[in-house]
N, C-alpha and C positions, 0 to 999 in steps of 0.2 A: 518401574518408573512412572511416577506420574506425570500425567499428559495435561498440560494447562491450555488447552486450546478445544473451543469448538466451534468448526466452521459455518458459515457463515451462506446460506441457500445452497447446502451442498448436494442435493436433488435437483435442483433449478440448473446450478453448474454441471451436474454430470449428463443431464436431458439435453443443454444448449450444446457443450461441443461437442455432441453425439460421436462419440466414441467406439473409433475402429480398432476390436483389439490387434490387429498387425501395424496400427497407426502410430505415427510418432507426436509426441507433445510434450511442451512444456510451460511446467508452472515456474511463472515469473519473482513470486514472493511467497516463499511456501510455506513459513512460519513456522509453527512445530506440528507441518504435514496432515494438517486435516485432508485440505480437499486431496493433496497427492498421493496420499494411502488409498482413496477411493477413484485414483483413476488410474494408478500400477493395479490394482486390483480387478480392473476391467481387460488388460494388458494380455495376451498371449506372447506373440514372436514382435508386438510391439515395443518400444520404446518411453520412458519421460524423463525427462531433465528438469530437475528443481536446483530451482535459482532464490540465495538467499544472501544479504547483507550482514546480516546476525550472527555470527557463528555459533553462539551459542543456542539459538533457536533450527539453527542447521543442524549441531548435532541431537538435537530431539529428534528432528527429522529423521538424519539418519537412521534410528534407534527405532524408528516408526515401520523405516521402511525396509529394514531386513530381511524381510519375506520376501520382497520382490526386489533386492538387491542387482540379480541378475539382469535386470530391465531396466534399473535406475541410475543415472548419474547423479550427482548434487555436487554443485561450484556456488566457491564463495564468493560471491562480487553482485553490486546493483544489477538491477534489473535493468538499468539502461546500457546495460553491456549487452543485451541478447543478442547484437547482430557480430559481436566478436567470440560471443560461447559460440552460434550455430558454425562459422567459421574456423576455429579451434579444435571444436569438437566431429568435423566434418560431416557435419549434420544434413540429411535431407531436407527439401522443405516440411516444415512443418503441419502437422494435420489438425493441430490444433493449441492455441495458447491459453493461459490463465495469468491473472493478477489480479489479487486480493489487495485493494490501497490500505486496507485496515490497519491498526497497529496490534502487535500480535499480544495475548494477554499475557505471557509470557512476560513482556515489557512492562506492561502496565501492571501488574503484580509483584513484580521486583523493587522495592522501596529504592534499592541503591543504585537502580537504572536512572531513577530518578523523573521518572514520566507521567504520575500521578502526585496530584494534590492533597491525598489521602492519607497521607504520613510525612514525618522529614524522612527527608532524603538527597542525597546530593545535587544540586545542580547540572546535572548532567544529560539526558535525555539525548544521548548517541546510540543509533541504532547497531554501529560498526565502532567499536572501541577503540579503530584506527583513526579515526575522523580527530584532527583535530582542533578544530570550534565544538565549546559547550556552551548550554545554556548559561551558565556561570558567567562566563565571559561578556555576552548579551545583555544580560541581567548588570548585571554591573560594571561594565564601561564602555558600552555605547553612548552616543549623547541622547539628551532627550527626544530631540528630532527622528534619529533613528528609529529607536525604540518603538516611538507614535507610529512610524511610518510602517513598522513594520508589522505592529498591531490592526492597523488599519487593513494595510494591501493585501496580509494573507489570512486572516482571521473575523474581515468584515465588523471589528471592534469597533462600537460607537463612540466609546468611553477612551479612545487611544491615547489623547491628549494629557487625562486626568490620572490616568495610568502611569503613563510613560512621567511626567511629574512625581506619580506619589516613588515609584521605582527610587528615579534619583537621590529624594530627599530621604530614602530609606536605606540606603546603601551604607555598608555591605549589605547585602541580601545573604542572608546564612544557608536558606536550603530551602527545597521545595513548600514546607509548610509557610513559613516567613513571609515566602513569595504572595503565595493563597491568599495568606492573611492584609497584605497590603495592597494586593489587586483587589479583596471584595470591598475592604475599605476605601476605594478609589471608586468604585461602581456606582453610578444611581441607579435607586431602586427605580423598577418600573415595573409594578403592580407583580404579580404572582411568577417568580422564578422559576421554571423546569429544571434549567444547568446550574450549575454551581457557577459563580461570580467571575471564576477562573479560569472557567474552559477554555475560552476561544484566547486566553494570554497564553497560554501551554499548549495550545495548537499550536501558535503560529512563532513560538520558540520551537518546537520539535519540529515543525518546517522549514525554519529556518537554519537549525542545528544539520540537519540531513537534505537537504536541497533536495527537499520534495518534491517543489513545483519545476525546478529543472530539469532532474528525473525522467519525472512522470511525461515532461515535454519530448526529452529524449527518445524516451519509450514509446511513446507515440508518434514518432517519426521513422523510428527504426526497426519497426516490429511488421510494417507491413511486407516488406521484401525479403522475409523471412516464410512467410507462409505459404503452402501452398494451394493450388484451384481450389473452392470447396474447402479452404481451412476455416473454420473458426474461431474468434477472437471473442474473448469475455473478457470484461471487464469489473472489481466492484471497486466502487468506491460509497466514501463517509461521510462525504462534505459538501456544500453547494462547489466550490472554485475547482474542486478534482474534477468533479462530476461535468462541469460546463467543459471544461480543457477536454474530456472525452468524448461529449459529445458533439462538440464541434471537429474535434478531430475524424471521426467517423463521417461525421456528414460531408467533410472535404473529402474523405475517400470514395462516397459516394457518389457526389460529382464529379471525381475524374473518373469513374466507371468501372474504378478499382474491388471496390466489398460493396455488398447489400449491408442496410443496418438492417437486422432480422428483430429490435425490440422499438416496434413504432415509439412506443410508452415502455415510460423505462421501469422497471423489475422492483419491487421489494418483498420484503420477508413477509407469512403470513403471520394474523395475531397471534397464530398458535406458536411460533416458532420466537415470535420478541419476547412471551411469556417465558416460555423454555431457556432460550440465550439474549436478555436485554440490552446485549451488544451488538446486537445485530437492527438494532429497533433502525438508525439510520443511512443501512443499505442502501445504495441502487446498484444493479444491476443493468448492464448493453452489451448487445452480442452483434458481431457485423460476420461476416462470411466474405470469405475473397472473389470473385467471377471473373477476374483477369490477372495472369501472370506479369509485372513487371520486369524490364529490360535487366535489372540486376537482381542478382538473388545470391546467397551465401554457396560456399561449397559444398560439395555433395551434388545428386544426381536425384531431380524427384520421380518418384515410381510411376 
């Protein structure tokens, strides 16, 4: 099988949640199992739990992880479900988390996912096939309002306005290329482009498609009373808005006395490694640590 994924500071990841092999952990979004092959593989009489929305990036996974089958569970559901897997799964507290905000290449390499600008391809850009809102639908019958609105608030579009206009008056919208093609033509230039014209409209359809920012909010609220003394919490993410929502989320836990944030300055890849994987080039990296157990914690008994 080929493996379409390479993770993403996976030395940085396995160094931050310093990994007890009798330790229990789990990664939150494990794609087609990069970082999780390399932390079952640190594993003795421990434990890890990967957690995926993808099924079909799950079963890479699994296919990844059969050598350490014996160590690994893997459930299909968001990541903002972690405090009802650790409960289900009667799980200890945890000695350590992971979540990758990335999108997995896997997605992005599938035309008929629909999540790159790079070919036609459906309208679609669902992480979970269950989901039903698509891009599609977004794309062509919201109002313009919306549309702006939504270009704006989750993909810091400048061009929202002009966008969300040329959309309407271009509809139907037939498929990912279509789209491309009428967002770059709604763009003003301004002087020498890095991204393609389209990126931040196909972000913030794919976040809106998979209610990312609700999610990830989710997950951020329910992830600490899962951990235990001395757990470690990593985090990556892609984008300025993940990136802030986590670290403000961490600094509020550091104020109530809950985690240390252990990354003053937040993490990224070196030159050597964005050359290597240039999807990696917009990483950051936060790691916090728990120093106080909270009043509720999920089932199970921590050691």
């Amino acid at each position: 099988m080929s493996v379409p994924h390479t993770p993403v500071l996976v030395s940085e990841v396995l160094e931050w949640l310093h990994i007890r092999p009798e330790g229990t952990y789990l990664d939150a979004t494990a794609g087609a199992g990069g970082h999780a092959v390399e932390i079952a593989r640190r594993l003795t009489t421990g434990r890890l739990v990967v957690l995926d929305r993808d099924p079909q990036a799950l079963e890479i996974a699994r296919e990844r992880l059969k050598p350490y089958e014996d160590k690994v569970t893997l459930v299909h559901t968001d990541f903002s479900k972690i405090g009802e897997v650790a409960q289900e799964l009667k799980l200890p507290l945890l000695d350590g988390v992971l979540a990758d905000l990335g999108v997995s290449s896997l997605e992005l390499d599938s035309p008929e996912r629909g999540f790159s600008f790079r070919w036609a391809g459906p309208l679609d850009m669902r992480m979970n096939p269950d989901t039903p809102l698509t891009a599609d639908e977004i794309v062509n019958q919201w109002s313009e309002k919306e549309l702006a609105d939504l270009l704006y608030h989750q993909a810091e579009e400048r061009d929202s306005r002009r966008i969300a206009r040329a959309i309407v008056r271009s509809r139907p919208i037939r498929d990912t290329e279509h789209l491309a093609t009428v967002v770059a033509g709604a763009r003003r230039a301004r002087g020498r482009q890095k991204l393609h014209p389209a990126t931040k409209t196909f972000l913030a359809l794919r976040k809106a498609v998979n209610r990312e920012e609700e999610e990830l909010e989710q997950f951020l609220s329910r992830t600490p009373v899962t951990l235990n003394l001395g757990g470690r919490w990593v985090v990556l993410s892609y984008q300025s808005l993940e990136d802030r929502l986590v670290k403000h989320a961490f600094q509020q836990l550091e104020r109530d006395a809950m985690f240390r944030v252990l990354t003053r300055k937040v993490l990224v890849p070196s030159e050597e490694e964005i050359q290597a994987n240039p999807r990696a080039r917009s990483a950051k990296m936060r790691v916090a640590e728990k120093v106080a157990l909270t009043a509720q914690r999920p089932a199970g008994r921590s050691r």
